[in-house]
C-alpha positions as CSV (number, residue, x, y, z in Angstrom):
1,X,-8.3,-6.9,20.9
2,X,-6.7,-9.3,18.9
3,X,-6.2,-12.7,19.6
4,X,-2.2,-13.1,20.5
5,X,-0.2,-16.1,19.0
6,X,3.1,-17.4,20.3
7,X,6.1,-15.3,19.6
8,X,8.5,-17.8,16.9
9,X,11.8,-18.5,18.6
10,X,14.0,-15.4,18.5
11,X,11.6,-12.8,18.9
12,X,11.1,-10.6,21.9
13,X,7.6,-9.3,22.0
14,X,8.6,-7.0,24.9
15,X,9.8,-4.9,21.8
16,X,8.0,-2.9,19.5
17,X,8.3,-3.7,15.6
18,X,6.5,-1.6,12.6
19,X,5.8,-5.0,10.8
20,X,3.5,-5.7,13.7
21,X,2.7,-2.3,14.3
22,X,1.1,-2.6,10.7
23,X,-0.1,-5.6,11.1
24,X,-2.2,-5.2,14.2
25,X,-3.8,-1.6,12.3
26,X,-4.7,-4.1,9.7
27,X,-6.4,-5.9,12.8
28,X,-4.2,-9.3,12.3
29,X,-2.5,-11.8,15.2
30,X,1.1,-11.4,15.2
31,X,1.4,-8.6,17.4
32,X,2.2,-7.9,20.8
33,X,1.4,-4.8,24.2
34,X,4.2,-3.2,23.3
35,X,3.1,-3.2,19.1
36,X,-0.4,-2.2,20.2
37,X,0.9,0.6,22.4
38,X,3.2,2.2,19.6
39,X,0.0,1.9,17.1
40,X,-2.7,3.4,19.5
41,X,-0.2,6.3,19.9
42,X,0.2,6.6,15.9
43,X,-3.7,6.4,15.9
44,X,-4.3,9.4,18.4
45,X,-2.0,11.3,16.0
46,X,-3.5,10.5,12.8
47,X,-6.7,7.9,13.5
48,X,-7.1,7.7,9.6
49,X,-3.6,5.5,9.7
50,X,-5.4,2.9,9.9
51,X,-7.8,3.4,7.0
52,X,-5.0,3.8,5.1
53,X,-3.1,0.5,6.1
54,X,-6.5,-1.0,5.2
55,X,-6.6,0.8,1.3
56,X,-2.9,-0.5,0.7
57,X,-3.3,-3.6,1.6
58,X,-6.6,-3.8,-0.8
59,X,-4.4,-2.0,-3.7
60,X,-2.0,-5.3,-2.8
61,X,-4.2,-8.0,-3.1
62,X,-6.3,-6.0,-6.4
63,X,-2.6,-5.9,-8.2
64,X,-2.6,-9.4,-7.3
65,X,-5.4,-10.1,-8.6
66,X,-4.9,-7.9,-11.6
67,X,-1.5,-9.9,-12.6
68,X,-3.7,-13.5,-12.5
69,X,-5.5,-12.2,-15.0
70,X,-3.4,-11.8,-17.0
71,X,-2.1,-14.7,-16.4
72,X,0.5,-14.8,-14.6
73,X,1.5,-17.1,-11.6
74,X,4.5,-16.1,-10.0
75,X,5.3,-13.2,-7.5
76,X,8.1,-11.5,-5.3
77,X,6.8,-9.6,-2.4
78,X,9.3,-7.4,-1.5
79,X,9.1,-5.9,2.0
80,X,6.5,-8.4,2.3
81,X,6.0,-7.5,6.5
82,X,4.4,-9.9,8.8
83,X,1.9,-12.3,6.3
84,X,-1.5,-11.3,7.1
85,X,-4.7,-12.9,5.7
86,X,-5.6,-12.8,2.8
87,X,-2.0,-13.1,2.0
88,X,-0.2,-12.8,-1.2
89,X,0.4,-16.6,-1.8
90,X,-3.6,-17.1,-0.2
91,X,-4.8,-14.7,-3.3
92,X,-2.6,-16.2,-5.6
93,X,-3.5,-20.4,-4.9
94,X,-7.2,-19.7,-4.8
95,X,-6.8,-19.1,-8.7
96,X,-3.8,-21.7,-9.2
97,X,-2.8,-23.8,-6.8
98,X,0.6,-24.3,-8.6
99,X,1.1,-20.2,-7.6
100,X,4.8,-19.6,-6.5
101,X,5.5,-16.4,-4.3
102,X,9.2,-15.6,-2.7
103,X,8.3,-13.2,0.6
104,X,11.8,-11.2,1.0
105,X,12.4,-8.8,4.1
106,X,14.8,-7.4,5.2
107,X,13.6,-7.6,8.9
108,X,15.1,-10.7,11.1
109,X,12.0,-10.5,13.3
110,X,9.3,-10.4,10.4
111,X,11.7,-13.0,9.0
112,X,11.1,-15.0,11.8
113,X,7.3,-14.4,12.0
114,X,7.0,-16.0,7.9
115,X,9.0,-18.8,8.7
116,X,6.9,-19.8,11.2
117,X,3.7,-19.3,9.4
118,X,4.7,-20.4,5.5
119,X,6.7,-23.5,6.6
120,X,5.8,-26.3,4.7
121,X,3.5,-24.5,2.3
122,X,4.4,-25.2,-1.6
123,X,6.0,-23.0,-3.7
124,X,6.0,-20.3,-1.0
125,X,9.4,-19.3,0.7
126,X,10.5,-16.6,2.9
127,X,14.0,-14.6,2.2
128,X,15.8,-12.7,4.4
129,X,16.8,-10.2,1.8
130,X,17.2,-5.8,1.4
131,X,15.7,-4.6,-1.7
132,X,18.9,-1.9,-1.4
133,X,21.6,-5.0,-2.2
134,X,22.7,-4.6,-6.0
135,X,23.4,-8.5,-6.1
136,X,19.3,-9.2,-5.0
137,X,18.0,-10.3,-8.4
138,X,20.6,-13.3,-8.4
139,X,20.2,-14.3,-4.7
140,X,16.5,-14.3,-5.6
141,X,17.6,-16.8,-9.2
142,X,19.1,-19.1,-6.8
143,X,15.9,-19.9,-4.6
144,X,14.7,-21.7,-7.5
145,X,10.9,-20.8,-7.3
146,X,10.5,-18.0,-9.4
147,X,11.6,-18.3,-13.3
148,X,12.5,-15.0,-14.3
149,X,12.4,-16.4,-18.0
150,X,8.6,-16.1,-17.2
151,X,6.6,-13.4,-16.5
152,X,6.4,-12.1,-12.6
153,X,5.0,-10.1,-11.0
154,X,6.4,-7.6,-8.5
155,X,5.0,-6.5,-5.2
156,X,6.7,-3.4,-4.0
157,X,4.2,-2.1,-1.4
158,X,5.1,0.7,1.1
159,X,8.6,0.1,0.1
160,X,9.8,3.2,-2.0
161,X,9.5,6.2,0.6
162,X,11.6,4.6,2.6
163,X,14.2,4.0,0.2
164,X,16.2,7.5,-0.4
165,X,17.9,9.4,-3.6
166,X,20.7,8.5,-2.4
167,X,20.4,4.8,-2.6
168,X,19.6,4.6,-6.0
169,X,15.6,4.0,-6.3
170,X,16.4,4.2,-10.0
171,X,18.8,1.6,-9.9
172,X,17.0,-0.9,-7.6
173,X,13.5,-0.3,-10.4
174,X,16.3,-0.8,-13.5
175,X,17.7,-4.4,-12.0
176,X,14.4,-5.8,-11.8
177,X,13.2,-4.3,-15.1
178,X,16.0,-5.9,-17.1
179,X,15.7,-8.8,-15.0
180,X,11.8,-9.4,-16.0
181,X,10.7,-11.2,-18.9
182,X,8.3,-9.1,-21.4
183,X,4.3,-9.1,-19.9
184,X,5.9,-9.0,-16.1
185,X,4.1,-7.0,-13.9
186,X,4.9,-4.7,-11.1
187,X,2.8,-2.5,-8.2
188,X,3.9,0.2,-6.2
189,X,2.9,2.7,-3.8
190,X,5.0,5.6,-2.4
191,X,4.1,8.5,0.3
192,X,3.5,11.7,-2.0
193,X,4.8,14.8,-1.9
194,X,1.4,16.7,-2.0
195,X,0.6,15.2,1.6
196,X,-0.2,17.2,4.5
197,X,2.4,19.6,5.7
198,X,2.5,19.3,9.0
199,X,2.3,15.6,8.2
200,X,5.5,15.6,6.2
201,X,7.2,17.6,9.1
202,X,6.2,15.3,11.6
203,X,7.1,12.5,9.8
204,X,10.2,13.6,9.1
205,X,11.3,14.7,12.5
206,X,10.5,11.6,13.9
207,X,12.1,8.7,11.2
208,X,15.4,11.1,10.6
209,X,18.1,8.7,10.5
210,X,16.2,5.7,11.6
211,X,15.4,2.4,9.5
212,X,11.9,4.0,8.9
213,X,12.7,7.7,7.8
214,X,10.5,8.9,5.2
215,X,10.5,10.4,1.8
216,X,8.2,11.8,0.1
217,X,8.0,11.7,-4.0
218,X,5.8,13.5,-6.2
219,X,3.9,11.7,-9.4
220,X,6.3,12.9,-11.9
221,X,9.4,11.6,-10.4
222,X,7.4,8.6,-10.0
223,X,7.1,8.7,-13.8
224,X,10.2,9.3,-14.2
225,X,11.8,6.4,-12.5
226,X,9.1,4.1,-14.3
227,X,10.9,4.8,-17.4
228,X,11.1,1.8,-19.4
229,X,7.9,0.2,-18.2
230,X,4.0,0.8,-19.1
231,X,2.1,2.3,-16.6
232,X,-1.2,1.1,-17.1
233,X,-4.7,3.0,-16.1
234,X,-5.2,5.2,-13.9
235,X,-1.9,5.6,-13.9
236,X,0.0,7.0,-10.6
237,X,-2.9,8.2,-9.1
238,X,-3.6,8.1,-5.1
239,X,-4.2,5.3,-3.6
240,X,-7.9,6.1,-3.5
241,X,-8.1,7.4,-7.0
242,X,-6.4,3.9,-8.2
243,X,-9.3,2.0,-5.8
244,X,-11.9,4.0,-6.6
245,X,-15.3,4.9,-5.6
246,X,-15.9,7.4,-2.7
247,X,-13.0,6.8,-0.5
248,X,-11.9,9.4,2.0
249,X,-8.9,11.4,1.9
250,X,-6.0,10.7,4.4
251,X,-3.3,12.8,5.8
252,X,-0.4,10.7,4.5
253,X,-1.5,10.7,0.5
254,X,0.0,7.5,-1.2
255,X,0.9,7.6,-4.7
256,X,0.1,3.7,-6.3
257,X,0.3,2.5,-9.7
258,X,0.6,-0.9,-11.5
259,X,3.0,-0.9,-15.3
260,X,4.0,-3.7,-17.5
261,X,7.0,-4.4,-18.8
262,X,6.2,-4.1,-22.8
């Protein structure tokens, strides 16, 4: 079992959240009984859930790694969840110290969880903050640690199937587009439409009209709102496909990708 750490002031750990639900199937601290009860339950369902946790958070940290290379040292983790080691700002200040990363959620308890455990680091900063909100690319200007005149990379990571049609995915990809300078990065992953049936059904039967309800996109309309920016090799491929090497399939199939802005 992991080992506990304090709750930060305002959260009730009597209370089950899905940032800690994730992050104790990644096998981190900050979670709590009632986290650990809700994830043992999601494991008897599905015991490859946690696998999968584990490949997204590798696809995370490679995209990382994959925009240092190139060279670039500034990053917005959006839907950043709970930090857990190695975190996005960790990856990035091994390589350059000087590394900025904003950590936006829109979650007051994970909000509450980064503030506790990114206070006082530089050039890191937590932002309570909904990827959904048309005027996010300015609130995220005004912070004042990531130059947008620059290039950037963007983390959007278990985010999209969760945002709906109806809320303009297409919109919220075109903002930050036009908002990134040319060379800017961004990775994604999204639940896929060619995952298990009885999966999907589940899944949607239980998140139907919740904060976590679930959509599922196919490849080509992944392609399709990534119009405008390069997708780079192996293009949207599965999770495991992107990773490579002999990985074993899941349930829940996530699509992932990395593309430029040209």
């Amino acid at each position: 079992m992991s080992e506990v750490r304090r709750a930060p002031e305002g959260v009730d750990p009597s209370k089950p959240n899905a940032a800690r639900v994730y992050d104790y199937l990644l096998g981190g601290k900050d979670n709590y009984e009632a986290d650990r009860m809700v994830a043992q339950r999601m494991l008897a369902t599905a015991p490859d859930n946690r696998t999968l946790a584990w490949f997204s958070r590798q696809f995370l940290i490679r995209g990382v790694e994959m925009a240092l290379d190139a060279g670039v040292r500034q990053f917005i983790d959006l839907g950043a969840g709970i930090p857990t080691s190695p975190a996005v700002h960790e990856v990035a200040q091994k390589v350059d110290s000087s590394a900025r990363v904003l950590s936006v959620d829109y979650d007051p308890v994970v909000y509450a969880h980064a503030n506790a455990m990114l206070s006082g680091i530089p050039g890191v900063r937590p932002v309570l903050a909904d990827v959904r909100q048309p005027d996010l690319v300015e609130r995220l200007r005004a912070e004042k640690v990531v130059d947008f005149d620059q290039p950037v990379a963007i983390l959007l990571v278990g985010v999209l199937h969760f945002i709906m049609d109806d809320e303009g995915p297409d919109e919220i990809l075109t903002r930050f587009r036009e908002a990134m300078a040319p060379g800017s990065f961004l990775a994604f992953t999204q639940g896929s439409a060619d995952s298990d049936a009885g999966f999907m059904d589940q899944a949607r039967r239980d998140t139907v009209g919740t904060t976590a309800q679930f959509y599922f996109r196919s490849a080509a309309e992944m392609v399709t709102l990534l119009d405008g920016f390069d997708i780079l090799p192996p293009g949207v491929v599965t999770i495991q496909e992107w990773l490579g090497g002999d990985l074993p399939p899941t349930l829940l199939r996530i699509l992932s990708g990395v593309v430029r802005k040209p």
